[in-house]
Backbone bond lengths (Angstrom), bond angles and torsions (degrees), N, CA, C in turn:
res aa  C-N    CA-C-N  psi(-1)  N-CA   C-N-CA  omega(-1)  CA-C   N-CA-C  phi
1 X - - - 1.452 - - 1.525 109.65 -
2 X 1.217 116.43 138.71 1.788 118.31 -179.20 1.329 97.61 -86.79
3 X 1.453 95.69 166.42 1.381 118.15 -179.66 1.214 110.85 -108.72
4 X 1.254 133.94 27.67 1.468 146.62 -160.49 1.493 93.05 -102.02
5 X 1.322 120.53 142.67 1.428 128.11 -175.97 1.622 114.44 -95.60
6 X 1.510 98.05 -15.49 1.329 112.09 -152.32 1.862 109.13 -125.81
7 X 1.142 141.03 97.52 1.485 126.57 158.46 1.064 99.11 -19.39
8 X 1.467 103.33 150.27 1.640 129.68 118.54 1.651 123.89 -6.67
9 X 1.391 100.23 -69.48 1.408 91.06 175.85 1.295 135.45 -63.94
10 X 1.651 108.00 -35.76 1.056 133.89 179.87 1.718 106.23 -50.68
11 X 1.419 117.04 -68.55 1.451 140.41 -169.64 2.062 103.31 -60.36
12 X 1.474 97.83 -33.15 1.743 95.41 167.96 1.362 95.38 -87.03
13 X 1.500 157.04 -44.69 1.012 121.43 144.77 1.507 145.13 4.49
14 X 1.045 101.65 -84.65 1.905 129.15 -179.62 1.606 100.23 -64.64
15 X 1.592 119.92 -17.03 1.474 103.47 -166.59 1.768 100.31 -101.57
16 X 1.886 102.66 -10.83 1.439 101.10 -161.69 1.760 81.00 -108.90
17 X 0.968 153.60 -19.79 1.390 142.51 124.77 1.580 128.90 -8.65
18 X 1.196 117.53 -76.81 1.202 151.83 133.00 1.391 107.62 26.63
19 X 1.683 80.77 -78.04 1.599 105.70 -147.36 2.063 98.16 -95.57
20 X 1.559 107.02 -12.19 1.420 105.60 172.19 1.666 115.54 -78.31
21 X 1.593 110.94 -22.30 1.148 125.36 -162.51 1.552 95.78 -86.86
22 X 1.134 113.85 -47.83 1.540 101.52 -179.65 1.378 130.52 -71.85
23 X 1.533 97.43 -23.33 1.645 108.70 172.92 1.288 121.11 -67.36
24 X 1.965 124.33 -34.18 1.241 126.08 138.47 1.238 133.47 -35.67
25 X 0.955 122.72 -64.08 1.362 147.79 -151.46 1.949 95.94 -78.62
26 X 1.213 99.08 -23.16 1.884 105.42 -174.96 1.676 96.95 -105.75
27 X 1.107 117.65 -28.43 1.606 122.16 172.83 1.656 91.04 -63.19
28 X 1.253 130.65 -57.94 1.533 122.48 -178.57 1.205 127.18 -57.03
29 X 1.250 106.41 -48.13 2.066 116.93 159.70 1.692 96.27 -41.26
30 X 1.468 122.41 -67.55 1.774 119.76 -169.35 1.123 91.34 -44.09
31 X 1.407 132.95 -79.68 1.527 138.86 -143.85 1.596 98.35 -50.88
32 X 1.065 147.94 -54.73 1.288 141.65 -153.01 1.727 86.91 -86.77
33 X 1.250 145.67 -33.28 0.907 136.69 161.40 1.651 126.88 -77.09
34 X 0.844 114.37 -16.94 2.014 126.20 158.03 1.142 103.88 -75.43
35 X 1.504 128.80 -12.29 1.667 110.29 -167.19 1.374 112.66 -83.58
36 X 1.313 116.22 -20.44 1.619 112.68 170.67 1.608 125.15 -71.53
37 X 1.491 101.27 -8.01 1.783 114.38 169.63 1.629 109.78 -58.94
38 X 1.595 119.75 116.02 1.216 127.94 170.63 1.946 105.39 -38.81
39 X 1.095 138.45 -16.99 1.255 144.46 -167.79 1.889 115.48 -118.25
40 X 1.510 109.56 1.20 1.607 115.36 -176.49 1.393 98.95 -75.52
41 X 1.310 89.58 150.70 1.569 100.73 171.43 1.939 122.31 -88.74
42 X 1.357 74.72 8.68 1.943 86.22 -170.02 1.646 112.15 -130.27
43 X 1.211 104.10 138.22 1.587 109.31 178.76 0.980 121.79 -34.41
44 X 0.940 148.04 131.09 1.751 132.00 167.60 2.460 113.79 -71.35
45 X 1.294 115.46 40.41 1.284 123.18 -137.83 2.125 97.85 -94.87
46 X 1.718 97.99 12.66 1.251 100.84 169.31 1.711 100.13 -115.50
47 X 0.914 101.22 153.23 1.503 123.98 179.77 1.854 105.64 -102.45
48 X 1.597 107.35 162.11 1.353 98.23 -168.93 1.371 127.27 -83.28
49 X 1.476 108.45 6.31 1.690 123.82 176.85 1.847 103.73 -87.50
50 X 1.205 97.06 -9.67 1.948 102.56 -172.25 1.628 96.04 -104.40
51 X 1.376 108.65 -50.74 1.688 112.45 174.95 1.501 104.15 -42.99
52 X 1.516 118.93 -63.96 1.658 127.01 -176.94 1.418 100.79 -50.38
53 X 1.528 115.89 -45.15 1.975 100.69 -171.84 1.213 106.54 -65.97
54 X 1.192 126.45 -25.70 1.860 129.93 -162.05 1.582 92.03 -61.97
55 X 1.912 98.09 -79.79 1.277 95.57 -175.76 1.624 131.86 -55.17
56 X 1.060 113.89 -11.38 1.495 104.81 154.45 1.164 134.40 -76.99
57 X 1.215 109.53 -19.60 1.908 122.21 164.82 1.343 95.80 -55.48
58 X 1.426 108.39 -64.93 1.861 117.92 -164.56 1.589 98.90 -58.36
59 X 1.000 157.02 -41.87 1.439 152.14 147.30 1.358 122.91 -30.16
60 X 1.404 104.05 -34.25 1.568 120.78 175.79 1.461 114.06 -62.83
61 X 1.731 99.35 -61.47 1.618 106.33 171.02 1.551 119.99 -61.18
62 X 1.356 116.67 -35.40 1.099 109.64 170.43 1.880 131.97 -68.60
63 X 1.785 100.41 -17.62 1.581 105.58 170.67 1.934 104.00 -74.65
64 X 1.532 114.15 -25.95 1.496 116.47 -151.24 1.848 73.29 -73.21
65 X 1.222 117.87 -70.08 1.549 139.90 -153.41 2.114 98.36 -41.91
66 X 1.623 103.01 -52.29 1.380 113.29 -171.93 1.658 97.70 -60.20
67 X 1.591 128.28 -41.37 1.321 113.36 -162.52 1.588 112.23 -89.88
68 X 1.246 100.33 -31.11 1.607 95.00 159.04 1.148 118.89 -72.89
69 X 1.526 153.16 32.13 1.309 157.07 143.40 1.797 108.47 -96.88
70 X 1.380 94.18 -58.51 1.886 91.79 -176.84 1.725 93.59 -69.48
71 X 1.081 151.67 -34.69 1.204 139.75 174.89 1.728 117.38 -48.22
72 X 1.341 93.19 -37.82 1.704 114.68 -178.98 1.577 107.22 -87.71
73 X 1.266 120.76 -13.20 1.369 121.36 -158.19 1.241 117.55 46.79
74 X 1.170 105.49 46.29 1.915 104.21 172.30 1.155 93.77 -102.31
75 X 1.744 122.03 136.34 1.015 127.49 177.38 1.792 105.43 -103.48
76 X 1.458 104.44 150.94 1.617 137.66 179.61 1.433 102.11 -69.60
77 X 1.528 127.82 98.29 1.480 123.05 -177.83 1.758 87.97 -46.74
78 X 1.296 133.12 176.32 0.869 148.37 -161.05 1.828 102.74 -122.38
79 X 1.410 138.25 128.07 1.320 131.42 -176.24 1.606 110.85 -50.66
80 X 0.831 128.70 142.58 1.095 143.66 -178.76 1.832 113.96 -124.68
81 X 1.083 131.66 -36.68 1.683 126.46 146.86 1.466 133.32 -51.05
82 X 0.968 114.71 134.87 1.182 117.38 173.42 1.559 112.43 -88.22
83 X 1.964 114.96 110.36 1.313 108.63 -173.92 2.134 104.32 -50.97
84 X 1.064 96.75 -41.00 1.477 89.01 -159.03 1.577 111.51 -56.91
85 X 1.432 110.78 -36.35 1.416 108.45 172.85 1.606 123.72 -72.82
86 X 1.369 116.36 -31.99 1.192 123.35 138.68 1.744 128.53 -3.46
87 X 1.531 90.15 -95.57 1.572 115.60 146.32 1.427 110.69 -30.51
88 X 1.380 129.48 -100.00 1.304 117.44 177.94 1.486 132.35 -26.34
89 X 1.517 126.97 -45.09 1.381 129.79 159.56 1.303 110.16 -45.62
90 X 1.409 136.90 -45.33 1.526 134.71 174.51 1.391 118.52 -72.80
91 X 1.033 115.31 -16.39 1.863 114.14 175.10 2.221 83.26 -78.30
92 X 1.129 114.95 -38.22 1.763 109.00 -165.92 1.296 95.22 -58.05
93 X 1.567 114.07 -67.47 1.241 116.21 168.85 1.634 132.76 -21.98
94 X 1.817 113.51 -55.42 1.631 128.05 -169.82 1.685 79.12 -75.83
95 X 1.666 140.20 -47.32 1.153 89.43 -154.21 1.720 110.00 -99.81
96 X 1.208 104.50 22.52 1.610 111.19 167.57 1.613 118.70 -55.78
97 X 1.579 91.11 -49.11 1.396 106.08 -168.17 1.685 103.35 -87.82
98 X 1.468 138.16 -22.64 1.142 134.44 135.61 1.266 133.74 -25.94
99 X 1.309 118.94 -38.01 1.290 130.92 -179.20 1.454 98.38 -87.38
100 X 1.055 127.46 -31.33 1.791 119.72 -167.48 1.682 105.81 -87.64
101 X 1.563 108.07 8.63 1.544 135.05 158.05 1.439 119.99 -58.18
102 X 1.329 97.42 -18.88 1.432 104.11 -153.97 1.783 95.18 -86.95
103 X 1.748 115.40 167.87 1.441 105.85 -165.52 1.853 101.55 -98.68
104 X 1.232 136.57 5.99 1.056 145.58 167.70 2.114 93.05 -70.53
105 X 1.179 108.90 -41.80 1.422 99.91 -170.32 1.273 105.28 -109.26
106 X 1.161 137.91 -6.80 2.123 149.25 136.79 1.260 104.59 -21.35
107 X 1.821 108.46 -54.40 1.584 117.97 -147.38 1.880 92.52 -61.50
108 X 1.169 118.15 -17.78 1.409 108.67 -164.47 1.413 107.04 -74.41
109 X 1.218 130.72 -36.91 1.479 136.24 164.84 1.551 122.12 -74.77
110 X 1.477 105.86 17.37 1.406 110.05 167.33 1.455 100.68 137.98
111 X 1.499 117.26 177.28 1.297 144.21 -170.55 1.919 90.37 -80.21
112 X 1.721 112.34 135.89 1.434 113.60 172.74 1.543 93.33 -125.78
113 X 1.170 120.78 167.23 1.435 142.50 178.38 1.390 92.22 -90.20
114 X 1.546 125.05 152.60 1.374 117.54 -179.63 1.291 86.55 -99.57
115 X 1.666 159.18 55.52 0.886 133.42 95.14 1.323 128.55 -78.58
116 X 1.686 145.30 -8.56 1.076 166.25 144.40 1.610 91.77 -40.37
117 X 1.967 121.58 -70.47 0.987 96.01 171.50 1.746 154.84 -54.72
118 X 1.065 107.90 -32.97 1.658 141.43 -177.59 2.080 80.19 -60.66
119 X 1.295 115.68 -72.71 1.396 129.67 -166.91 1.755 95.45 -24.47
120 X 1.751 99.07 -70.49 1.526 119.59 -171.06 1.456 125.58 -61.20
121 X 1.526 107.44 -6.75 1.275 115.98 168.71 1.346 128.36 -124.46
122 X 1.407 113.02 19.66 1.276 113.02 165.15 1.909 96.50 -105.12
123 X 1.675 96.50 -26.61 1.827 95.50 164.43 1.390 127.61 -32.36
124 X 1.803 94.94 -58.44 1.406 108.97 -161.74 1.346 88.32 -81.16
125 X 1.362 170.12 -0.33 1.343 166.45 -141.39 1.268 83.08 -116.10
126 X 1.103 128.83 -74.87 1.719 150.17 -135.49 1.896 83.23 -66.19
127 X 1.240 101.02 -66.23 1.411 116.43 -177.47 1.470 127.89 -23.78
128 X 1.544 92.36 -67.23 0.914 106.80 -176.65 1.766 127.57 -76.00
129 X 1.378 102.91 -33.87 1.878 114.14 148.79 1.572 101.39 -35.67
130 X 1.375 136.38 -78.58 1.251 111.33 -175.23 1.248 139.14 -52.66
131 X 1.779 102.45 -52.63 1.503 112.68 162.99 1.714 108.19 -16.86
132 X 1.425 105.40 -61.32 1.113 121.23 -162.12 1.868 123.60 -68.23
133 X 1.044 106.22 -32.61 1.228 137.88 163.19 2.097 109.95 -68.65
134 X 0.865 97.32 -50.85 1.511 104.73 165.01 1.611 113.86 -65.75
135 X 1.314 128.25 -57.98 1.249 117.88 160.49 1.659 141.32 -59.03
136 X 1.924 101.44 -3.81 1.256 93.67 -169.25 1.578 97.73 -108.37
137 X 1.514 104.40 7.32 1.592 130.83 178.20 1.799 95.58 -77.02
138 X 0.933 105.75 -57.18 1.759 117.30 -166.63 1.642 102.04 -78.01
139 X 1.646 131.54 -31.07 1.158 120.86 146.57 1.410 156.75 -48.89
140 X 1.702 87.92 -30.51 1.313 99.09 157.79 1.625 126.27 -95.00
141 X 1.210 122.06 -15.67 1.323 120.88 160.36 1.605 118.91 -65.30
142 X 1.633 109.54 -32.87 1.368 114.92 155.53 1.510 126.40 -35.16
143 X 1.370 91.32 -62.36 1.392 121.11 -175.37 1.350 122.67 -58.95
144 X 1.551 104.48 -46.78 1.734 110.07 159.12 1.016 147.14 -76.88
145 X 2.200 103.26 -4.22 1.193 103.65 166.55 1.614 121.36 -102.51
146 X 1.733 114.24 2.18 1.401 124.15 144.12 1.445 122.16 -42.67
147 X 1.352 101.75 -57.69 1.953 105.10 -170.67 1.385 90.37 -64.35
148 X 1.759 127.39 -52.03 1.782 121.10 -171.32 2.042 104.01 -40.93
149 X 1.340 102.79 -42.44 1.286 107.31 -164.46 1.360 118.73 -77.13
150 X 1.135 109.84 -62.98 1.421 136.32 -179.54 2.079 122.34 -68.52
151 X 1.314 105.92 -42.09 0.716 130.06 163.51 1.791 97.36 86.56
152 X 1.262 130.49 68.69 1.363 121.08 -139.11 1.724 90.51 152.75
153 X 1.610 121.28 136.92 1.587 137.39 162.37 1.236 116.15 -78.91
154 X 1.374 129.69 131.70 0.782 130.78 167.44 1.455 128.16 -49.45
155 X 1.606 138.87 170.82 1.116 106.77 175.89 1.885 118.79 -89.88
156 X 1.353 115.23 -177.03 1.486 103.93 -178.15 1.093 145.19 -44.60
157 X 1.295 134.92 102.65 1.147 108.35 -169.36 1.756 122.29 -36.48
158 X 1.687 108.79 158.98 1.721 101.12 159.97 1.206 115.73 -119.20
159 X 2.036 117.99 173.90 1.444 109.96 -163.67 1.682 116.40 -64.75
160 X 1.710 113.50 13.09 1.279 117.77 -159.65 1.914 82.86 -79.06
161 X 1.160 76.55 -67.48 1.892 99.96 -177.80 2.160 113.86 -8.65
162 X 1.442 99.62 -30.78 1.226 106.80 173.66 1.769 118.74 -151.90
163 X 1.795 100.76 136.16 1.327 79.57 -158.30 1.244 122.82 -100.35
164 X 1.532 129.03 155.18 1.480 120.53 -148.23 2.048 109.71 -94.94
């Protein structure tokens, strides 16, 4: 007979709990830290001595959450994503929607002046050079933590890898 207090179900329970509560709770830490982005949807109306208390609360819940698991012996599946590729999939993503900047794909929300257009496509150009530049930043940190690992390069990147 185990000494486990808790099913199976129960303990994937508590781990998919867990793991919703902190993902909130760290979405709220971002937000008070996104709020100084010229583009947030939220005041920026905490200061950085209130930002630091937050996230130490959220550290808090996360020590209460960690000791009631090793107490339970429920173990923490282990991450399995790679933040950086992560990251990199969302620069594919930002510059998808960069490109739909452009005034060939404007015209759908109405009639543009082809200087409006010319405007919107040297935008999305500009844009997307960084976008792009930002992802080939996160590729190579990819990339360098293959050889750290592997001891061995990954293979080439392709033109998917960044978008044109």
């Amino acid at each position: 007979m185990s000494d486990r207090v808790f099913p199976p179900n129960h303990e994937t329970r508590l781990l998919t709990t867990f793991k919703y509560v902190d993902d909130v709770l760290t979405q709220a830490v971002e937000r008070l830290e996104s709020a100084s982005s010229p583009f947030s949807e939220y005041v920026a109306d905490a200061g950085p001595a209130e930002r630091q208390a937050v996230s130490q609360h959220l550290e808090r819940v996360r020590t209460v959450m960690r000791r009631f698991l090793d107490g339970h012996g429920i173990k923490i599946p282990a991450p399995a994503t790679s933040a950086v590729a992560a990251a990199s999939k969302v620069c594919v993503y930002a510059a998808i929607s960069v490109e739909e900047l452009r005034g060939r794909y404007m015209r759908a929300y109405g009639a543009i002046s082809p200087a409006a257009e010319a405007e919107l496509d040297r935008l999305a150009t500009e844009l997307t050079e960084v976008v792009n530049q930002m992802n080939a930043a996160l590729l190579e940190i990819r990339d360098a933590g293959e050889i750290r690992n592997s001891g061995s390069p990954s293979p080439p990147s392709t033109p998917r890898d960044t978008a044109k």
